[in-house]
MIDREN-414713 format. One record per residue: residue in three letters; x, y, z of N, C-alpha, C, O in turn. Coordinates in steps of 0.05 Angstrom, whole numbers, plus 32768, in hexadecimal, padded with zeros to 4 digits. Example, Ala and Ser with C-alpha at 12.3 -4.5 7.8 and 13.67 -1.06 7.14 Angstrom:
2
ALA81087F8E809C80F67FA6809C81087FBE809C811D7FBE80A9;SER81017FD3808E81117FEB808F81028001809D810C801780A1;
This chain:
368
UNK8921881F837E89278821839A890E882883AB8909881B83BF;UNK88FB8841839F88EE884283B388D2882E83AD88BF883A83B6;UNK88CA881383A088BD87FF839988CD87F183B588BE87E783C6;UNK88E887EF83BA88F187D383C688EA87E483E088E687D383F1;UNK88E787FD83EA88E9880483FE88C78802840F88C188008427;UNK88B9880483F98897880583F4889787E183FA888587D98409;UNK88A587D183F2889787B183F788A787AA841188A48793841A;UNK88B987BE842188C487B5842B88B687C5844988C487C4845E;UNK88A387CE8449889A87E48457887F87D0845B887C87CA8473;UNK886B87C48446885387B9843C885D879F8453885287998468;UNK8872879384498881877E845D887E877A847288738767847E;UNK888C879A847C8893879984A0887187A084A5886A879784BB;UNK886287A8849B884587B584B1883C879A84A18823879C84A0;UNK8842878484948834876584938830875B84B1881D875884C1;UNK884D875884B1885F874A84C18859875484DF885C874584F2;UNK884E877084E2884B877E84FA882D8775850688278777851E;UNK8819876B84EE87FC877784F187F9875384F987EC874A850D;UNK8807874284E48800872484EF8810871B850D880787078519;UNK881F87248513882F87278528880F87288545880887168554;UNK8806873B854387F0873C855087DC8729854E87D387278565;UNK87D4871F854587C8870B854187D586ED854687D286DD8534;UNK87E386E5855E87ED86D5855C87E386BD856687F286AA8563;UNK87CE86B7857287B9869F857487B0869D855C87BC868A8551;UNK87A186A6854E879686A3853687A98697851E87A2868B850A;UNK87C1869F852587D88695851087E48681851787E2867C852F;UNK87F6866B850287FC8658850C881C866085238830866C851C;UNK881586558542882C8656854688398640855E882C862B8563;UNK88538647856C885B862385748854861685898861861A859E;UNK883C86038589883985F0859E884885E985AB884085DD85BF;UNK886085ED85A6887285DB85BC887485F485D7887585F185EF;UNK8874860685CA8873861E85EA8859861C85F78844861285EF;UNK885F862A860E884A8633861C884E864D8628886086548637;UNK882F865F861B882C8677861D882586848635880E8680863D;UNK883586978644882286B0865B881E86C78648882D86CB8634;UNK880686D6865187F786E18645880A8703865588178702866A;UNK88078718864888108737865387F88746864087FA874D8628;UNK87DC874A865487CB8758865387D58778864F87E6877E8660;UNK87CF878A864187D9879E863A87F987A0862C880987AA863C;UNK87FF879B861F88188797861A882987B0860F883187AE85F8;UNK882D87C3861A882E87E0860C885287D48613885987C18622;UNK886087E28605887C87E38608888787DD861B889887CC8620;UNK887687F88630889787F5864B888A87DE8654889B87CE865D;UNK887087D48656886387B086608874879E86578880878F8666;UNK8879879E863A888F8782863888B0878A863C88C18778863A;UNK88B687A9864288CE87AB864C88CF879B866188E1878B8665;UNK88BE879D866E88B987A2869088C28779869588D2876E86A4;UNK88AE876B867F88C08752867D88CC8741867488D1872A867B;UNK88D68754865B88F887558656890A875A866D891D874B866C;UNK890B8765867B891E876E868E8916875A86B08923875D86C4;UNK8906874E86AE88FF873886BE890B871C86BB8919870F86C9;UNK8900871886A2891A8705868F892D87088693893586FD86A7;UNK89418716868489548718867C89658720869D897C8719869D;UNK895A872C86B88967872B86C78963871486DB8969871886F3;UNK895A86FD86D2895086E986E8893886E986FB893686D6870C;UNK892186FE86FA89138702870D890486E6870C890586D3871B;UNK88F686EC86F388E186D586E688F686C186CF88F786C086B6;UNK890486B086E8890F869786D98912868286CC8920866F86D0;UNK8903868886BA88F0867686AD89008669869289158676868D;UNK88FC8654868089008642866888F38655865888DB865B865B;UNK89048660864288F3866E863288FC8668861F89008678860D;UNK8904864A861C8903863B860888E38627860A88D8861B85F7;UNK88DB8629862188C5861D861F88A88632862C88938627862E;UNK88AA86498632889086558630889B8673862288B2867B8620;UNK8885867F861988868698860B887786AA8613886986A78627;UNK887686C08607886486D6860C884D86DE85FE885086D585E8;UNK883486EA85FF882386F585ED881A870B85FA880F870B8610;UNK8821872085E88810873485F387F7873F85EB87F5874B85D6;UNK87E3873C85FD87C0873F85F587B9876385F887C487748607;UNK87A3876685E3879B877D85EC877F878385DA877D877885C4;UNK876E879285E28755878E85D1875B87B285C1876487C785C9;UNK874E87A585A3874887BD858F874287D7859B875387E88595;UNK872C87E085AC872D87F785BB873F880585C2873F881D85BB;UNK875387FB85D28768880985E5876C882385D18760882685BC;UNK877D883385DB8784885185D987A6884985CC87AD885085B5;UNK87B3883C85D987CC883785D187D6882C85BB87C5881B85B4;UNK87EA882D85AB87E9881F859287FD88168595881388208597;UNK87F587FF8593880687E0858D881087D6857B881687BE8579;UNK881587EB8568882387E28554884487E8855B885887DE8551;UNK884287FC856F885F88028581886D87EB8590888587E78592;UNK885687DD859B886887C885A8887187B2859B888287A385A5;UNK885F87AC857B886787A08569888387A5855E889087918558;UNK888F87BE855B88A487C3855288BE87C6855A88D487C88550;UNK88AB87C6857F88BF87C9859288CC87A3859588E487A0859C;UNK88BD878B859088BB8778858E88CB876B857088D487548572;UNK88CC8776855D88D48771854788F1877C85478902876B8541;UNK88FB8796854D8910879E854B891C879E855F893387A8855E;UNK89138791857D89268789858E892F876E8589894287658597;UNK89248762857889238743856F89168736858D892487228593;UNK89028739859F8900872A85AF88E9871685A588D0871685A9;UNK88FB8704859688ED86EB859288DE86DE85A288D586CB8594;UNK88D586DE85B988C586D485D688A986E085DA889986D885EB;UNK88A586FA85C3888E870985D6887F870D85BA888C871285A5;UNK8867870C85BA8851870885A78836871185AD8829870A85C0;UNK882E87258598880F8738859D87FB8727859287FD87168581;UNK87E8873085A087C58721859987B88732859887BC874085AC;UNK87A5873D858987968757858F8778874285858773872F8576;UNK87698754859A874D874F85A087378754859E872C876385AE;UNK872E874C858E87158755857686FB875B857F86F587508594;UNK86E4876F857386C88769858186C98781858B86DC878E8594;UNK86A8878A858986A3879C859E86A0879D85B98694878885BE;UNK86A587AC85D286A687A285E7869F87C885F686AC87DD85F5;UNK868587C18602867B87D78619867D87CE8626868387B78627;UNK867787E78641866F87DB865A865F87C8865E866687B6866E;UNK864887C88652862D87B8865E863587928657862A877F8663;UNK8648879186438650877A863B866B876C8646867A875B863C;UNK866B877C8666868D876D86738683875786838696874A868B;UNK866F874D868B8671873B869C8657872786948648871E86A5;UNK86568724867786468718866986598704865486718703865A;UNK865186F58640865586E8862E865A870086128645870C860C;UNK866F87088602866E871E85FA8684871485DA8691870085D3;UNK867F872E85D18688872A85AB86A9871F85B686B4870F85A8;UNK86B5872785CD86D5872185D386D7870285DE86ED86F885DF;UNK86BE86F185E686C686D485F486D786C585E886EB86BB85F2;UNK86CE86C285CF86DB86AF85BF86F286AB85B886FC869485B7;UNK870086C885AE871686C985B4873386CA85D4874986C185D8;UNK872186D785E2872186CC85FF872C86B0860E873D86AA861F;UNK871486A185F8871C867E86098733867F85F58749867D85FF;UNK8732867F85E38746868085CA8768867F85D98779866D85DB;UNK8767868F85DE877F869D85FB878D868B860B87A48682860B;UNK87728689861F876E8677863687738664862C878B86618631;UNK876B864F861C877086358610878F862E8614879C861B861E;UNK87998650860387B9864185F587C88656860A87D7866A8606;UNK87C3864F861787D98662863387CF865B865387BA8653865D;UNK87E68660865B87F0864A867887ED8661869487F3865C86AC;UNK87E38679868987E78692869C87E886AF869187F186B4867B;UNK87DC86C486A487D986D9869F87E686EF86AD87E986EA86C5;UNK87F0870986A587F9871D86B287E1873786A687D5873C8691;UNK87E2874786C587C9876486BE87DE876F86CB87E8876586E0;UNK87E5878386BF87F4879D86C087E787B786D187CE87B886CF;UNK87F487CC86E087EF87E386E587ED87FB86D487FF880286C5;UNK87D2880C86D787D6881C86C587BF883886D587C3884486EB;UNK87AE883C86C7879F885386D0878A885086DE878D883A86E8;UNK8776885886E58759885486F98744884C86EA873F885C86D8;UNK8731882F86ED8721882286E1870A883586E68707883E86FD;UNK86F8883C86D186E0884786D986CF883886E886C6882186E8;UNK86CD885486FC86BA884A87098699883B870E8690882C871F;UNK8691884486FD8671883A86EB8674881086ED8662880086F0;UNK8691880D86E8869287ED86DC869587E086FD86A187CA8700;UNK868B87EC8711868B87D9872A867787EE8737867A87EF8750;UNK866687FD872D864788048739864C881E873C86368829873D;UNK86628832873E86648851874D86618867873A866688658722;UNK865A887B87468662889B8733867F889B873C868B8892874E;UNK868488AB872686AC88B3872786AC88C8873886A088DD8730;UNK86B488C8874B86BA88DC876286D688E0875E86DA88F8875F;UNK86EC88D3875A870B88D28758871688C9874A872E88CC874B;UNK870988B88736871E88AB871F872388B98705870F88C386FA;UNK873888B986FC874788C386E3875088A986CF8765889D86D3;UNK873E88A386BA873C889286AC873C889E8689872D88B18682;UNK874D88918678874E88998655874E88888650875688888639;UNK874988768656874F886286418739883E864C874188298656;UNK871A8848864087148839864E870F88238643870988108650;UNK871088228627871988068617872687F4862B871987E08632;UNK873D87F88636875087E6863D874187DC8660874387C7866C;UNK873D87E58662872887E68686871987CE8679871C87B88683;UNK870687D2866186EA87C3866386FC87AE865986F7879B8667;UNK870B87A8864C8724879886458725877D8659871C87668658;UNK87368790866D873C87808682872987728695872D875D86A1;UNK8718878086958706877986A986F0876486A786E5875786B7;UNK86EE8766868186DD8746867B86EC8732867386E2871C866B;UNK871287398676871A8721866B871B87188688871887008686;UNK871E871D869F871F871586BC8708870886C7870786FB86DC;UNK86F7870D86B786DE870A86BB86D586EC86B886CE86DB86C8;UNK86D986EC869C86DA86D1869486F186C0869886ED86A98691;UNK870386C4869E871686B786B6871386A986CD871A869286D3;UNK870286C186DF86FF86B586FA86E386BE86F886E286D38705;UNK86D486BB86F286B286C586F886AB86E5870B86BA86F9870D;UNK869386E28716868F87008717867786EE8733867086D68734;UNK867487018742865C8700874B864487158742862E8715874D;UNK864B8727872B863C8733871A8632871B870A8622872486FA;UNK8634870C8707862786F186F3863586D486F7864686C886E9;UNK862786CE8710862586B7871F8624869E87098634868B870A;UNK860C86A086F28607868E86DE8628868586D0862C866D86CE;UNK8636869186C98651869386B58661868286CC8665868586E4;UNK866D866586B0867C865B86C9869F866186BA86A5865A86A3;UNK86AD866B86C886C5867486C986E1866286B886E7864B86BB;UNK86EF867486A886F586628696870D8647869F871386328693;UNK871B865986C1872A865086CF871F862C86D6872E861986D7;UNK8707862C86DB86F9861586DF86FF85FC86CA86F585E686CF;UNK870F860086B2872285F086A5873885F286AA874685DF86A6;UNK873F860486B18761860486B7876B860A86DA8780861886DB;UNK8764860586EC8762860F8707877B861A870F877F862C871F;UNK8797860686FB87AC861A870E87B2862E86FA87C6863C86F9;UNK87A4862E86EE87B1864686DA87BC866286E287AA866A86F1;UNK87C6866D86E187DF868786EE87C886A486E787BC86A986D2;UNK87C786AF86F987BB86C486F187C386DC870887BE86DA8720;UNK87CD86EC870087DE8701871587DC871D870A87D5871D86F3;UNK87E08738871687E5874A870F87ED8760872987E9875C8741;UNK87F88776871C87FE878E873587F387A5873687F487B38722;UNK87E887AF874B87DC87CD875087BC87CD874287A987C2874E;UNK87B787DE8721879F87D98719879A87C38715878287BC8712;UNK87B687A8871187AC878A8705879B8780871F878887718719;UNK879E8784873087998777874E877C87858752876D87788761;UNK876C87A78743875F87B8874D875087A087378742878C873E;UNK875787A9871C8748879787048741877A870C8731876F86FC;UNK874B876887248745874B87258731874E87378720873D8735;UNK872F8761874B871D8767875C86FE876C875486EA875F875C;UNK86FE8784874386EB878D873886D88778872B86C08777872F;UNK86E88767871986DD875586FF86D28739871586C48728870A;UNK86D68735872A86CE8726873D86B38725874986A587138750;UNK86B08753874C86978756875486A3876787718693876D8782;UNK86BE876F877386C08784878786BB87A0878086AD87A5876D;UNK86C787B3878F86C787CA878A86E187D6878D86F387C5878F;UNK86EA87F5878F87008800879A86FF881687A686F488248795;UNK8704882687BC8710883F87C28723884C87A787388846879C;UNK870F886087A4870E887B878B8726888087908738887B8780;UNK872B888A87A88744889D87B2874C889387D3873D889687E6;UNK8768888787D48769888587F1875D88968801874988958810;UNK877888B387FA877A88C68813875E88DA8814875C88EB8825;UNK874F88D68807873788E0880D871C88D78816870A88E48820;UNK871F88B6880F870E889E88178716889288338704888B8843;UNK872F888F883787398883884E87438893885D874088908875;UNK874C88A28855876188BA886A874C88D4886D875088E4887F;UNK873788D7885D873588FE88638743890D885487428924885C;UNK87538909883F8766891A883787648929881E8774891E880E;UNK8759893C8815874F894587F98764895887EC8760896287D5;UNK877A895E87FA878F897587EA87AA896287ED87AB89528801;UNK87BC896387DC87DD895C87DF87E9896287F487FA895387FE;UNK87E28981880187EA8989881B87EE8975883188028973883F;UNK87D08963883187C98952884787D0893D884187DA892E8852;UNK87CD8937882C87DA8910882587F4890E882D87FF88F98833;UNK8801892C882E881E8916882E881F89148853882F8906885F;UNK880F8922885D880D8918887B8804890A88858801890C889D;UNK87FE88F7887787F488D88878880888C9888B881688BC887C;UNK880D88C688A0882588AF88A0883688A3888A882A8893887C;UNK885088A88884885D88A18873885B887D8865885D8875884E;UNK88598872887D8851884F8874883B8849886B883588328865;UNK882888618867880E8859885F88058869884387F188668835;UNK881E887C884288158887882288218871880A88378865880B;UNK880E886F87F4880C885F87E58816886B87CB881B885C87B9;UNK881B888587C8882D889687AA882B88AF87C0881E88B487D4;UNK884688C187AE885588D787B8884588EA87A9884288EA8791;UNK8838890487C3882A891887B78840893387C18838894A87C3;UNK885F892B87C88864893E87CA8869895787B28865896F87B6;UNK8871894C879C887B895D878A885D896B8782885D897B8770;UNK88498968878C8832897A878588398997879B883789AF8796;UNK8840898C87B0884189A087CE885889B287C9885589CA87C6;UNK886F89A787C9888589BD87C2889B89B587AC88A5899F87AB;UNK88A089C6879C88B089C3878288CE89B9878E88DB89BF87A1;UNK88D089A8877888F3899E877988F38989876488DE89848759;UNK890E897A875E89138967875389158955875C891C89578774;UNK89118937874F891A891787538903890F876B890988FD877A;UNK88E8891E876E88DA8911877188CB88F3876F88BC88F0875C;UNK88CD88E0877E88BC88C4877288A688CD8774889E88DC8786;UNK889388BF8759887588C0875D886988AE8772885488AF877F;UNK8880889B8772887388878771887E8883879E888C889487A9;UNK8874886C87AA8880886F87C88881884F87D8886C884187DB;UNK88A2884587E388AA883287EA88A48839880388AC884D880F;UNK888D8821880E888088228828887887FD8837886E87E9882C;UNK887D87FF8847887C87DC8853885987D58853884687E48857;UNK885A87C0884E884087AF88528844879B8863885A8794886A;UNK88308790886A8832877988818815875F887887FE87658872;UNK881E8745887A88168733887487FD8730888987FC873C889F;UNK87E6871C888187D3871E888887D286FB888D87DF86EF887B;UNK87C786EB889F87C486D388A887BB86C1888F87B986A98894;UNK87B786C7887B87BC86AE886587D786AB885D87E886BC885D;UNK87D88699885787F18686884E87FA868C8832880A867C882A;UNK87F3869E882287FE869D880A881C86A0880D882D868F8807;UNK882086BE881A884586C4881D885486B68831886B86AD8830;UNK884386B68842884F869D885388518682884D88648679885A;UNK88478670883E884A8659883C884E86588816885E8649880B;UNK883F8666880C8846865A87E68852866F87E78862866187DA;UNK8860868C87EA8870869687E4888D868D87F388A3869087E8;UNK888A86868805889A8683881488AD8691882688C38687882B;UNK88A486AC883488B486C0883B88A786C38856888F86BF885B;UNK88BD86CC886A88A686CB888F889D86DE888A88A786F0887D;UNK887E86DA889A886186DB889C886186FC88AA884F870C88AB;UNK887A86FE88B2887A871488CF888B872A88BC888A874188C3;UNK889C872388A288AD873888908897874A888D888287408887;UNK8898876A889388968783887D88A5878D886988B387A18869;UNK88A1877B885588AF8790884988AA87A28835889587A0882A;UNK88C087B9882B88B987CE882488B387CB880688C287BD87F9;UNK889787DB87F5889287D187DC889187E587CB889487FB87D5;UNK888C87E487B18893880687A4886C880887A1886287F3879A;UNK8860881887A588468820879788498839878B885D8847878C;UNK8831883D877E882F88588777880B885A87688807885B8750;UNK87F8885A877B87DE8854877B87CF886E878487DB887F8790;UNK87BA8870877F87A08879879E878B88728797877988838794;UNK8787885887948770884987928774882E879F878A882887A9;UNK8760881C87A1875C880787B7874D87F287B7873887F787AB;UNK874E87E287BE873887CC87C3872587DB87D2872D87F087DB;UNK870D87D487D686F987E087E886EA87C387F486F287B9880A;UNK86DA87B987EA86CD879E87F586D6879087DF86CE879787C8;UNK86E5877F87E286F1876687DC86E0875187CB86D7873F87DA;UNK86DB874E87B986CB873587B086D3871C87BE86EB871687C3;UNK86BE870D87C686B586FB87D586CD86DC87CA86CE86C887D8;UNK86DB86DF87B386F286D187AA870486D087B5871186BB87B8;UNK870986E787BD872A86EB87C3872F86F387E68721870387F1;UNK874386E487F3874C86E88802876286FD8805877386FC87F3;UNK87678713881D8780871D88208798871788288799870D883F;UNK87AE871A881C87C3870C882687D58722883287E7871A8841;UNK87D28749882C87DC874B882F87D28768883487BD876C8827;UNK87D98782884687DA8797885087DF87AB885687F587A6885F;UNK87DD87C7885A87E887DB885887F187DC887F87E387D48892;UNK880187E28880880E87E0889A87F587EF88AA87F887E888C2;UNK87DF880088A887CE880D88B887B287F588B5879C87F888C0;UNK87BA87E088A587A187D1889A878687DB8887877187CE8881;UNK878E87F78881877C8800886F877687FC8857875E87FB8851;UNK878B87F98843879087F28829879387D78828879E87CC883B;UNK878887C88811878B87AF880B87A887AB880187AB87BC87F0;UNK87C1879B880287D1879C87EF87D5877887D987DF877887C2;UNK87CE876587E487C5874A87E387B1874487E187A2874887F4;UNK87A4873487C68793871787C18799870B87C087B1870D87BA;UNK879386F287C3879586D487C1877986C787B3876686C787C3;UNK877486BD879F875786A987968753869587B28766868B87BE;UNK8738869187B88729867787C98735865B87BC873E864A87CB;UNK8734865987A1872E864987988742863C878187488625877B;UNK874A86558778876786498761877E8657876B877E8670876F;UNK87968644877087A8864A877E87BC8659876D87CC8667877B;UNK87C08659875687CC8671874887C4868B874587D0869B8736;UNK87AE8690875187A486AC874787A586C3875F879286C3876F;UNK87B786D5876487C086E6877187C786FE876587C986FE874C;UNK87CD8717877487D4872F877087E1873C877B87EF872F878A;UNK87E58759877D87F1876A879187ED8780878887EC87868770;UNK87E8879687A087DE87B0879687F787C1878F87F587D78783;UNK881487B48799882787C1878D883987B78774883087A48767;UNK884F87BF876E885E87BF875D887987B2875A888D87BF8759;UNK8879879D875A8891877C875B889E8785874E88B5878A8757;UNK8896878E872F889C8788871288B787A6871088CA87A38701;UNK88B587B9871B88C087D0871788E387CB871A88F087C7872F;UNK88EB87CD8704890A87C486FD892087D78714893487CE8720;UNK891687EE8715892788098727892987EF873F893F87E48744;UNK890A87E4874F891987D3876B892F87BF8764893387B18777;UNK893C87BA8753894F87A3874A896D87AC873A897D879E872E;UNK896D87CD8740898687CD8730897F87EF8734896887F88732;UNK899887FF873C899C8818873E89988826872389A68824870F;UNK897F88398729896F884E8710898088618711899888648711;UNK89628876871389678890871489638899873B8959888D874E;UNK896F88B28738896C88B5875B895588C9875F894C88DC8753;UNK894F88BD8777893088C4877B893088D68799894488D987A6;UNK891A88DD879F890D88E287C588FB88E387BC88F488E787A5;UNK88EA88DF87D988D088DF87E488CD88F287EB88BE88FD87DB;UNK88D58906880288D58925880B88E28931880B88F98928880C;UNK88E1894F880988EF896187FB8910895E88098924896287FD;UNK890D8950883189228953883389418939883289588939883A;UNK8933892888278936890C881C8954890F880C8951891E87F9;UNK896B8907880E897F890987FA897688F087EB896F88DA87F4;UNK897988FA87CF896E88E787BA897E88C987B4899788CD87B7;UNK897B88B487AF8985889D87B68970888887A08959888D8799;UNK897F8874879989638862878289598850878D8963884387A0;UNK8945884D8786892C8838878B894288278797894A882C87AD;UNK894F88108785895987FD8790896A87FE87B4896987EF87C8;UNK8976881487B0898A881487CE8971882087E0897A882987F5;UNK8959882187DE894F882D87F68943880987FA894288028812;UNK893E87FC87EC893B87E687F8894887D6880F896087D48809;UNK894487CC8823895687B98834895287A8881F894787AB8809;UNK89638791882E896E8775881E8957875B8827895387488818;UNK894B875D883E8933874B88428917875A88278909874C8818;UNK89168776882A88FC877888118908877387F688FA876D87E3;UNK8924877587F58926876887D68928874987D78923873C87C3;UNK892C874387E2892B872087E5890F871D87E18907870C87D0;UNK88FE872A87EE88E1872887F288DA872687DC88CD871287D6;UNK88E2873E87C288DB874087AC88E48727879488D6871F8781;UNK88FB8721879C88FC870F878D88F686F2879588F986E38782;UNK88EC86E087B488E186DA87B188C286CB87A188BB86B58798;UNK88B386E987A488A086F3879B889A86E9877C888786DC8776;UNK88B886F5876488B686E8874E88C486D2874788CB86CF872F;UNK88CA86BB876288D586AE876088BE8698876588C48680875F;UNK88A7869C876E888D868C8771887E869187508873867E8745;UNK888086A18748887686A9872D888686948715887C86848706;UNK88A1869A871988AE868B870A88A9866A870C88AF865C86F8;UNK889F8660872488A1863D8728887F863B8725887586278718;UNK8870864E872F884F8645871C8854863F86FD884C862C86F1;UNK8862865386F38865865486D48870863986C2886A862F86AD;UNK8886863486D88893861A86D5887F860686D7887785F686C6;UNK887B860886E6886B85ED86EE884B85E986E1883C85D886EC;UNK884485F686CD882F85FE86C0884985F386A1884685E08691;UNK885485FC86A2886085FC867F886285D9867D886885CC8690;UNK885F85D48672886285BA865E888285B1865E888A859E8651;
């Protein structure tokens, strides 16, 4: 018994470790793959529950999942392997990414390219996820405000974006999009900070202290309410069912992305979930804005010059609570608690789905 339990153990961490490796292994041409950069658990919950509730409507008889992530990272992926195996979601598949990878080697030709185009080759689009604050050093600054562990996954992102869409850090490198132009390339909050950066922009460390003046919790939350970007109340006075996080309107900016390829009027605010204090600062010379913080301070929208699938947002589409009653929440202490979803009107959830309803017909229309 315990021999069959030992080959059956040898088995599953086979089965877990080649699982990761799934470009390198034989697997089926007839799909076509989007890529989920960081793929930690609640990431492929996040589109499992996009799926499975219609957001991202997609044939998933004819495209699939992979989820990428380089050797470095802090997180271990052998969790989402198992989370993937014993949910049986047959659709979603790890790649892990080989090679050493520093700073000095993100916006160069590096031990990760190869596997890289590898990627790029056999996939139709990309997703960059939200997560913690990219060091600052990898777009020219001393760290004045960022809180970063994990910077494997930063230098990660930022040379696979790199070689994506080029850099004006190295003008010579021609971009790998330049074979594939409509190729899908999107992300939210740090995905949007990370497409920025790897371009050759920069960011605001800290809003409320860069933009506003504001260096204590006391003062942030006296920010105008439409212009705070995450909830610093539960630092200021104790209670429960605090959100970290804060549903605030944005307003569209005279390019045509939401107005004309998203398809939603030009003149809608509507309300979006963030939960940030970091920022675009100067914009790489790529990307156009599509979109704004109602005071126009904060960036919330990119758009690419040049390849028409490649966009972002500084907030949070993907968050399941806007699409279905959670847990109950407030913003200020004197707030009766209520969920994400019902504080939405019915034009910003339309907005939202919309939103992954342009995601879903690139994808389409990219799949084979």
């Amino acid at each position: 018994m315990k021999k069959l339990f030992l080959c059956l153990a040898i088995f599953s961490l086979f089965i877990s470790l080649s699982a990761q490796n799934f470009f390198r292994a034989e697997f089926s041409r007839e799909k076509d793959y989007v890529i989920l950069v960081n793929p930690t658990v609640g990431n492929i919950e996040v589109v499992d529950f996009l799926l499975k509730n219609g957001l991202l409507d997609i044939d998933t008889d004819r495209v699939g999942f992979v989820g990428v992530y380089h050797t470095s990272q802090k997180y271990d992926f052998s969790r989402s392997a198992d989370h993937i195996n014993t949910g049986g979601l047959k659709n979603f598949h790890l790649h892990e990414v080989r090679g050493p990878l520093t700073e000095d080697l993100l916006y160069r030709e590096n031990p990760c390219s190869d596997d890289l185009r590898l990627i790029f080759k056999n996939s139709i689009g990309v997703f960059f996820f939200g997560g913690e604050d990219i060091p600052p050093s990898v777009y020219g600054e001393e760290n004045w405000y960022s809180e970063t562990s994990d910077p494997g996954r930063h230098f990660f992102e930022v040379t696979f974006l790199f070689h994506l869409l080029g850099s004006t850090l190295n003008t010579t490198f021609t971009p790998l999009l330049e074979e594939k132009p409509d190729y899908l390339v999107t992300g939210f909050c740090l995905g949007m900070q990370t497409m920025n950066v790897a371009a050759g922009g920069t960011l605001y460390q800290d809003i409320p202290a860069q933009i506003y003046g504001s260096y204590r919790p006391e003062t942030h939350v006296l920010i105008d309410r439409a212009n705070q970007h995450r909830n610093n109340w539960q630092k200021v006075k104790e209670g429960p069912g605090y959100m970290s996080s804060s549903l605030h309107p944005v307003r569209f900016t005279e390019h045509g992305f939401f107005g004309k390829t998203v398809r939603v009027p030009r003149k809608l605010q509507p309300l979006v979930y963030s939960s940030h204090h970091q920022s675009l600062r100067d914009v790489a010379p790529c990307f156009d804005v599509t979109a704004l913080s109602m005071d126009g301070k904060v960036v919330e929208g990119i758009a690419h010059v040049s390849y028409p699938n490649v966009f972002s947002v500084q907030f949070h589409p993907e968050v399941s609570a806007l699409y279905e009653d959670r847990a109950l929440v407030r913003f200020e202490p004197d707030d009766k608690p209520v969920t994400l979803h019902s504080m939405l009107d019915k034009a910003s959830l339309k907005f939202h789905r919309k939103y992954w309803g342009h995601i879903t017909d690139v994808i389409m229309e990219l799949a084979r």
